[in-house]
N, C-alpha and C positions, 0 to 999 in steps of 0.2 A: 504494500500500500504506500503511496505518498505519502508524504509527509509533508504537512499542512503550518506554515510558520504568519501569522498575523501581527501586525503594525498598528498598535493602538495610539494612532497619532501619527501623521505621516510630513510630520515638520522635520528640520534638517536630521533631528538623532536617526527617526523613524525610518524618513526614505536612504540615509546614507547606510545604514544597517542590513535593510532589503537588497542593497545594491551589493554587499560583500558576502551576502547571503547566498544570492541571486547566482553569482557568479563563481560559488561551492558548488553549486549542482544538487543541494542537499534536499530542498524541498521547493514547494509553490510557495510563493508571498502572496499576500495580502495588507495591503493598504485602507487605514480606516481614515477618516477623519470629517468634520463636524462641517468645516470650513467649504461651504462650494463642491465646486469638483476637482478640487486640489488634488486631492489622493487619487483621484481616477486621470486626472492629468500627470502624475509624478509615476506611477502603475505603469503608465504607457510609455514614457519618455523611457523608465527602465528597460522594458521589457525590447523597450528597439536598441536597446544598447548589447542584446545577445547577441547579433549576427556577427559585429565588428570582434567582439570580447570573447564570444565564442562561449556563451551557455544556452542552456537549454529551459532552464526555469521556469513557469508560470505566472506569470505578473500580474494580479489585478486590481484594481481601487476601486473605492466607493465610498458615498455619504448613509451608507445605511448598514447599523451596524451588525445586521444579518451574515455580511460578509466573512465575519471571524467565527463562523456557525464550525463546529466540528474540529477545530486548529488544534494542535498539539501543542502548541508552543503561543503565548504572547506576552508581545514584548509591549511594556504601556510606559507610553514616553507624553501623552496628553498632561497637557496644562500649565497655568503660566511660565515661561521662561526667565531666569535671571537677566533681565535687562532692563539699560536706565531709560529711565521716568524723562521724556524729550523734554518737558516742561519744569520740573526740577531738577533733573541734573541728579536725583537721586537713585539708587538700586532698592528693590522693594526687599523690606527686610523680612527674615526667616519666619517671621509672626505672619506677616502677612501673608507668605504665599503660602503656611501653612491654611490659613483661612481660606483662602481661594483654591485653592487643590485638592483640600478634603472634599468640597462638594465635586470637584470633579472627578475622582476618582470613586468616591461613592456613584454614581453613577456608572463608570466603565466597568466598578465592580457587578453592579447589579447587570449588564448587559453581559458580561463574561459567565456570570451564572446561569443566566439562559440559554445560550449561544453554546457556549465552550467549557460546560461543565469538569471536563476532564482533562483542563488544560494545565501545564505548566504555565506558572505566569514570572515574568521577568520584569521586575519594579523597576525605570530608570527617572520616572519623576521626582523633582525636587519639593521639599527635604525631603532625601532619597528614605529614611528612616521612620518618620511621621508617615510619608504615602502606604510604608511597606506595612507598617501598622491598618492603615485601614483599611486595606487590600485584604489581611488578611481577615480580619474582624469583621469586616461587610461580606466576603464570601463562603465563611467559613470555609475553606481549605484547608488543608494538614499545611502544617511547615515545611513541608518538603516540596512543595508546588506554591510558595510565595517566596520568591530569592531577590533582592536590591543589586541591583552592577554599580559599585562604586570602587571596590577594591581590586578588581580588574585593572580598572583606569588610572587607581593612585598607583598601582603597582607598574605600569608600562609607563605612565612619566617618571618614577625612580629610577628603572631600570634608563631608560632615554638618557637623563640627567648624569647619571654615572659613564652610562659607552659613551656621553658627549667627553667630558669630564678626562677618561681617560685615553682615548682615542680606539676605543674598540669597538667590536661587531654590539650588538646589542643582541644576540642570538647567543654570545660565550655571557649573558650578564645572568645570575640566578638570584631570585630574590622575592619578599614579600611585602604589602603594608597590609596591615591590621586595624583594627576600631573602625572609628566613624567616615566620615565624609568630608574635609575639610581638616579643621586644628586640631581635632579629636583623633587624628590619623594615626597609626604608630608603624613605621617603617622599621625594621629591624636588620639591620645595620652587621649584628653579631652572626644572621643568618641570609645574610648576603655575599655572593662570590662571585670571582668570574674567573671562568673555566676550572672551577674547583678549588680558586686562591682565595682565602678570607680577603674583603673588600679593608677589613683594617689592615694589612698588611701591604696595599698598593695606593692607600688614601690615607692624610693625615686625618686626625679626629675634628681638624675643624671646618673641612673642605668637606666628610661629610655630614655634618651639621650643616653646613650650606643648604647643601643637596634634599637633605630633608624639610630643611625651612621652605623651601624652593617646591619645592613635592607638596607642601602643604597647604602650600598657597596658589596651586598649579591651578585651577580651575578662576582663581582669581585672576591671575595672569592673563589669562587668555582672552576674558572681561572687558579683564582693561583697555584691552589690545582693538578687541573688535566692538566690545560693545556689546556685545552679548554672550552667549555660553559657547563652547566648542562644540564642534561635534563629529569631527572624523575621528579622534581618540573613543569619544566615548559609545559610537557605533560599534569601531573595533574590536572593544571590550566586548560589546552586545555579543557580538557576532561570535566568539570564541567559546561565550557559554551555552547559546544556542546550539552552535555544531557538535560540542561534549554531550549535552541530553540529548543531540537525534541521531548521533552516530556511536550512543553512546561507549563514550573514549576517556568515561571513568577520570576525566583529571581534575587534578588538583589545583583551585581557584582560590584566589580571597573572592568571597561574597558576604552581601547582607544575609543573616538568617536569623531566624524566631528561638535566642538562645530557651535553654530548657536544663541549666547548672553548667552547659560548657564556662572553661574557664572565670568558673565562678559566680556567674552569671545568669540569671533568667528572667523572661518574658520581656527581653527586650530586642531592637536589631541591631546585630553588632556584626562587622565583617570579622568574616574567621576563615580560614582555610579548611575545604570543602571538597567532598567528591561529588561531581557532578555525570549524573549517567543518566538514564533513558527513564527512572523514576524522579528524577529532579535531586533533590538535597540527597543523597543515599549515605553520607557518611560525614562527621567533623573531626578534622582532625585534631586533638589539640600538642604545642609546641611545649618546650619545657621553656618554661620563660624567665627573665632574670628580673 
């Protein structure tokens, strides 16, 4: 059977995700979104991009959210984005778009229960940890079918930051970040190497503290930069935990999950190092920490 991958939101994360997707050969996409015919305009634009790229994929959009009926996998990236305020000059702070996002995600949850009852869902809406929260309390799902991608993404800009840093592959760079979303993050530093060298041994301690400060503030940076949120990194991310639960390839991710005493901790979302396989969450792993 195909495998069925859905786009809850087909704004930059949404569609750049589909397109890395797309061009796995892994499954069909589907594109949802509220806006027009954006999604069935961005569906299309993809799907002619197979001849030249060379996939075979199924692409398709739509404003009705019948479209994500039956999906294996969705990924829900709907609702406001981190971007400044034209008229003040301001970024709407974490309160706010917690207000604003809850109702919206109560909603995509209420449609995923109808629709895609037996879906994996993959949380990439901001705060990534509040959404993952209501995702999973509005659809009652187990824990192991509501997961946040943030520690994907803190983890490929540390690694980035380090192969910059010392002028290496970013393929020889191994490594993890931990916790939350932002300054809550914990990079670990002690379990980082490249090609098998402890990273403290080819970086002084304060270059990388840089690199974590830098790591922590990564999503800021790129704000600053354009003005709004990134989103070929954090599709990236999407896209590699996707492909772990449809080809299930069992590997080992930082993700958001619904602690339950890992390291210490429960009933809240905290990135941890996870296996990801063809039931969603199937394992935590925990590190021996300092």
């Amino acid at each position: 059977m195909i495998n069925k991958v859905a786009f809850y939101g087909a704004g930059n994360v949404g569609a750049t995700a589909a397109h890395w997707l797309a061009g796995m050969e892994i499954a069909d996409c589907v594109l949802f979104d509220i806006f027009g015919q954006v999604a069935a305009g961005k569906a299309l634009d993809l799907y002619e991009a197979g001849p030249p790229i060379g996939f075979d994929a199924r692409i398709t959009g739509s404003n009705d959210p019948g479209i994500i009926e039956g999906a294996d996998v969705i990924v829900v990236t709907a609702g406001v984005p981190r971007k400044k305020n034209p008229e003040t000059g301001q970024f709407p702070s974490r309160d706010e778009l917690v207000k604003i996002n809850q109702d919206v995600t109560t909603q995509v949850a209420a449609n995923i229960k109808q629709y895609a009852p037996n879906a994996i869902v993959i949380m990439v809406t901001n705060p990534l940890d509040a959404m993952c929260h209501v995702m999973l309390n509005e659809t009652g799902f187990p824990r192991e079918r509501v997961i946040g991608m943030a520690g994907a993404l803190d983890t490929a800009r540390y690694k980035t930051f380090i192969a910059k840093e010392l002028g290496v592959s970013v393929d020889d760079v191994h490594g993890i970040v931990l916790g939350g979303h932002g300054d809550t993050m914990v990079p670990l530093p002690r379990h980082t190497s490249v090609a098998g060298i402890p990273l403290t041994e080819l970086m002084p301690a304060e270059r990388i503290e840089a690199i974590i400060q830098r790591t922590a503030k990564g999503g800021g940076e790129i704000v600053g930069l354009l003005g709004y949120s990134g989103y070929y990194a954090p599709a990236a991310g999407t896209a590699i935990m996707v492909e772990s639960i449809l080809k299930d390839k069992k590997r080992v991710l930082p993700c958001a999950i619904y602690t339950q005493g890992e390291y210490g901790y429960s009933d809240l979302f905290l990135g941890l190092p996870v296996v990801l396989g063809r039931n969603g969450l199937e394992k935590v792993i925990e590190m021996d920490l300092n």
